[in-house]
N, C-alpha and C positions, 0 to 999 in steps of 0.2 A: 585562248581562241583555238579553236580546230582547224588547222593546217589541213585536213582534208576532208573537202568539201565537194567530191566526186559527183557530178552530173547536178549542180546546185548552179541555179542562172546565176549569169553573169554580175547583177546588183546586190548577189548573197556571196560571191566569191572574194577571198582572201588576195588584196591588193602585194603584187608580190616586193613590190619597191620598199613595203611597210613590215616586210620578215629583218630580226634581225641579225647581223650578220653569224654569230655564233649560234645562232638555231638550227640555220639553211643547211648542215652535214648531218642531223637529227632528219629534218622533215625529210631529205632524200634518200636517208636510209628507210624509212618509214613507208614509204613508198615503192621498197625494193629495187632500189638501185643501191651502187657502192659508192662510198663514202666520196672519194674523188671527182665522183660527178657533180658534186656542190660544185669544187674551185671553177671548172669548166664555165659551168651556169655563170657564176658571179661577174663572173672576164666578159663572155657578152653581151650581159645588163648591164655592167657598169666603167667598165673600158671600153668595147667596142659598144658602146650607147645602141644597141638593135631595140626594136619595138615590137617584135616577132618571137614567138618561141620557132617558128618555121625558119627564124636565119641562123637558129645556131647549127651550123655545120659538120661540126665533130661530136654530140650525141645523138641516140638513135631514134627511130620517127617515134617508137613505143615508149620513150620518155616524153618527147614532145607533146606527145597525146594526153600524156597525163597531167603535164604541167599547165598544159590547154584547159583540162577540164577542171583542174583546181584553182589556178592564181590567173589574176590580170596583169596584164603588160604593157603600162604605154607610157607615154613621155607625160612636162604638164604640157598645153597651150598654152606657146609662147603668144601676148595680146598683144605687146608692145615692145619696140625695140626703137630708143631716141639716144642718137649717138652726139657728144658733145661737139661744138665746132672747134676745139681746140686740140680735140684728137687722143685725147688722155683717159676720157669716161663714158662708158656706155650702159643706160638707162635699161632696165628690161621691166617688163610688165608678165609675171607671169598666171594663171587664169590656178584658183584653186581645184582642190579637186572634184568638189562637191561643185563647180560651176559660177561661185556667188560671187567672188574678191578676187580683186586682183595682189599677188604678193611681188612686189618692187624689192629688185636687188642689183648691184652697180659693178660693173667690169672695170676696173682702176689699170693703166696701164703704161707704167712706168718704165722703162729701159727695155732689160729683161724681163720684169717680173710682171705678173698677169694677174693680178688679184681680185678676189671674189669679195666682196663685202653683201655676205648672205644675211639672210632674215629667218629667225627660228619662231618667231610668231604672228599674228595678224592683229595688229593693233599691240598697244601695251599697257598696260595699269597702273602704272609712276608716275604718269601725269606732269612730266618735268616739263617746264612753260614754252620752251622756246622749241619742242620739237615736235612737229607734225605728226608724227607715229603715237604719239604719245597722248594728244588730243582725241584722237580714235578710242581711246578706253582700249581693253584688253577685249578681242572679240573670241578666239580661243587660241591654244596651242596647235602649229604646223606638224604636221606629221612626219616622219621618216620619208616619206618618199617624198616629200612639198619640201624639205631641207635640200634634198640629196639632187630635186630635178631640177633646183637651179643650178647647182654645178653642172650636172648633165646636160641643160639647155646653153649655157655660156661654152660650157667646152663645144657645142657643135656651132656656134656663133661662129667662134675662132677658127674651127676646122673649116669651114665655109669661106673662112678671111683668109685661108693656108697660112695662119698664125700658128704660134704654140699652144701647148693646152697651162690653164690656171694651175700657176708655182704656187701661190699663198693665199692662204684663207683669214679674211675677220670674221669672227661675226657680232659686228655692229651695223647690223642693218634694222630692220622691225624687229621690233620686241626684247628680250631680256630673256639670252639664250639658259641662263642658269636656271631661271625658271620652269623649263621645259627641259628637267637635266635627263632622265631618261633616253629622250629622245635626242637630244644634243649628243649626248654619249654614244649610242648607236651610230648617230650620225657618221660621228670623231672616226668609230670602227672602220668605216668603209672607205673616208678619206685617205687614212693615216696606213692601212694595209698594204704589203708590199705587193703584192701579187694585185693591185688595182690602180690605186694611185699614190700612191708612197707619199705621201707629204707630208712631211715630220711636222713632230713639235715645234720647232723652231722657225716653222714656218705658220704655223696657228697661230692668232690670237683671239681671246675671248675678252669681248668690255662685258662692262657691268655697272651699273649706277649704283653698287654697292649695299647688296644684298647679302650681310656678314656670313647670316647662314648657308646661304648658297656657296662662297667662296670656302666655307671650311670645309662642306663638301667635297668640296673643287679638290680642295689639298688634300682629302684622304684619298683619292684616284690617284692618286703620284702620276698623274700626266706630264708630261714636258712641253708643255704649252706659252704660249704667254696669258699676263692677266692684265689687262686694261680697266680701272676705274674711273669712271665719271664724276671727278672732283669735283670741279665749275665753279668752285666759292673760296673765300679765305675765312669764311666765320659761320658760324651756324646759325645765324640769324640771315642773313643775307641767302646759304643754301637752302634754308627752310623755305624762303620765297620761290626759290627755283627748282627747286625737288623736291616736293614734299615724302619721297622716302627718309630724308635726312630727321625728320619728327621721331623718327625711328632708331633709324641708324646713322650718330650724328656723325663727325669730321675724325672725332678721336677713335668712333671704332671699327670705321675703314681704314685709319692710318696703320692701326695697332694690326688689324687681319694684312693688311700690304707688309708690314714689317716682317709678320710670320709667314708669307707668301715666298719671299723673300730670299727668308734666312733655308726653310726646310726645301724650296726647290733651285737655288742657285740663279734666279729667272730675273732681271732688272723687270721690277714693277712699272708699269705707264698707269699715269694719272692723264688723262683728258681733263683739259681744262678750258673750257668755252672763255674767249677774252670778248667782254661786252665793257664796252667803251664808259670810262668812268664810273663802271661797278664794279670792278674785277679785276682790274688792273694799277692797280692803286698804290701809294707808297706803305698803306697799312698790308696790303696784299701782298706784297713781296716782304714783309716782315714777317707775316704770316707763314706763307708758303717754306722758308727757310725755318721757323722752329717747328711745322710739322713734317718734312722730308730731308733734314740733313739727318747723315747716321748712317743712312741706310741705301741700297741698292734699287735705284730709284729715279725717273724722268718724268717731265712736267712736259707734255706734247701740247701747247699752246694752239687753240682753233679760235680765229677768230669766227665769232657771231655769225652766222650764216641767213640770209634772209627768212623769215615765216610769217604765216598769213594772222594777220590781227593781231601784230605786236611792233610796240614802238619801240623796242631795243636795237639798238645796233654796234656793228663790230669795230676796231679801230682801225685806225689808217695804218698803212704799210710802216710808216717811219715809227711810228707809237707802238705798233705789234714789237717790232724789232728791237726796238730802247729797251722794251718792258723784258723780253729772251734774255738780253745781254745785261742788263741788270741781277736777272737772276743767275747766270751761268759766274758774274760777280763775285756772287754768295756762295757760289760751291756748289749750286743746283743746274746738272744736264736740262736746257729746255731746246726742246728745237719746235719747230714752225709746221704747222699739217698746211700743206699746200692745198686748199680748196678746188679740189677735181669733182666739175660734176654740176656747180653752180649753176650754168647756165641750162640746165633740164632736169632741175630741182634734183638732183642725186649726191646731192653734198650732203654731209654731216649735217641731221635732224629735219632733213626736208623729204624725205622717205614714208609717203602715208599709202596706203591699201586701197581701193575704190572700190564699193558696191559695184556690180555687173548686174544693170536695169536692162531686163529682156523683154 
């Protein structure tokens, strides 16, 4: 793409939020400036959130002008903000760029920690049964700046709240970020930069309904990331009903990419595992579960079933969630309990879907 699109209207101009970040020392030099006027720019697009090339302060108006006549700048529209009444999750609604969808992402807010559970795509194409996003079909890949302006929009929620700004990132929100690895990567760039928002690996994580080849990907980046897979079954008949990626990619060759995920990054693997009351929780299930994750560096994050529209499954009761943990920590398997934040304004695990915007 041509980075300079000098005196070209506004609807043919280079979205600047969609540059990435190892180009922007390139296009500035390009444009006759020096190379250090990139870091400047980047701090207040994406630390200091401005929506002006006129508020950056310390470069000169004869860059401003140029920046003005090449790239756009602005935030997304925020449509909706539904904060839970229990004080822990906040619901957002954010307007695409193109006007059409809206993309839902969830502010998790636990002690200290402020987490973002971002969304890399609108809609998604796994079709896994019991999750709202996924009923959507895949409508396309989010862009760089539609990743990057929900952090931007939640960080200025907070600054508004005189909160802190977001410590830790998922992304298990819409879509199947490995899917969209380019742009996930870019994304990674701008989070994880020290000179913007430093947030290391150890505070990432990436799920995945377990897309082998995507995850191998994954491992030749040597990211220091986490990797979260969406297990949800003890057998491959039973996940074939509930994922149909699993026709594909069945239980042994996600185990086998977790084991090498594992071993070559140092990383304790999370398996997400939806506990759906007398499907999934069962004494073949925990037989199960222990010959495919003892060995290895490895946790079983138990969610119970979370409600969705046109389906009779449901989750277990508190005392049944708990028996089924302690049974498995039994056998030598870490499981612990995802505490469902967010229930109450549909922001929980798989209740995350995108809405047409009827004008």
């Amino acid at each position: 793409m041509n980075h300079l699109l000098a005196q070209a209207p506004e609807i043919n101009m280079e979205r600047f939020k969609n540059i990435p970040l190892h180009d922007l020392a390139a296009i500035v030099m390009a444009i006759g400036e020096k190379k250090f006027r990139a870091q400047q720019i980047i701090g207040w697009v994406y630390d200091k959130r401005v929506t002006s090339f006129d508020d950056m302060r310390n470069i000169s108006g004869e860059l401003k002008e140029k920046l003005k006549r090449n790239f756009v700048l602005t935030k997304l529209n925020v449509n909706t903000v539904i904060e839970s009444k229990y004080g822990d999750a906040v619901k957002f609604g954010f307007e695409t760029i193109d006007g059409e969808y809206i993309i839902e992402s969830v502010l998790l807010i636990d002690g200290d920690r402020r987490t973002i559970c971002i969304s890399s795509q609108l809609g998604c194409c796994l079709g896994c049964v019991f999750c709202e996003t996924g009923k959507m079909g895949l409508i396309r890949n989010l862009t760089q700046e539609e990743i990057v302006g929900q952090f931007i929009g939640i960080n200025d929620y907070l600054a508004l709240k005189g909160d802190k700004p977001i410590t830790n990132i998922v992304f298990m929100g819409m879509g199947e970020a490995l899917s969209n690895f380019e742009t996930f990567l870019n994304s990674l760039e701008i989070f994880m930069h020290e000179d913007i928002y430093n947030i290391g690996g150890r505070r990432i994580t990436v799920s995945t309904a377990g897309v082998v080849p995507s995850i191998e990907r994954l491992l030749k980046e040597k990211l220091n990331i986490g990797l979260a897979i969406s297990l949800n079954s003890y057998s491959n008949e039973l996940r074939d009903q509930l994922m149909p990626i699993n026709k594909k990619y069945p239980i042994e060759s996600i185990v086998a990419i977790a084991r090498r995920y594992a071993a070559e990054t140092g990383r304790t693997v999370t398996f997400e595992y939806v506990v759906i009351d007398g499907k999934t929780n069962t004494p073949e299930a925990l037989q199960a579960i222990h010959r495919y994750c003892g060995g290895f560096d490895c946790k079983i994050n138990l969610i119970p079933l979370n409600p969705s529209t046109g389906s009779a499954l449901a989750g277990p009761e508190d005392d049944s969630l708990q028996k089924f943990a302690d049974a498995l920590e039994r056998k030598g398997i870490t499981a612990t309990i995802r505490k469902s934040r967010g229930q109450d304004i549909w922001g929980a695990c798989g209740q995350l879907a995108g809405k047409r915007i009827f004008k």
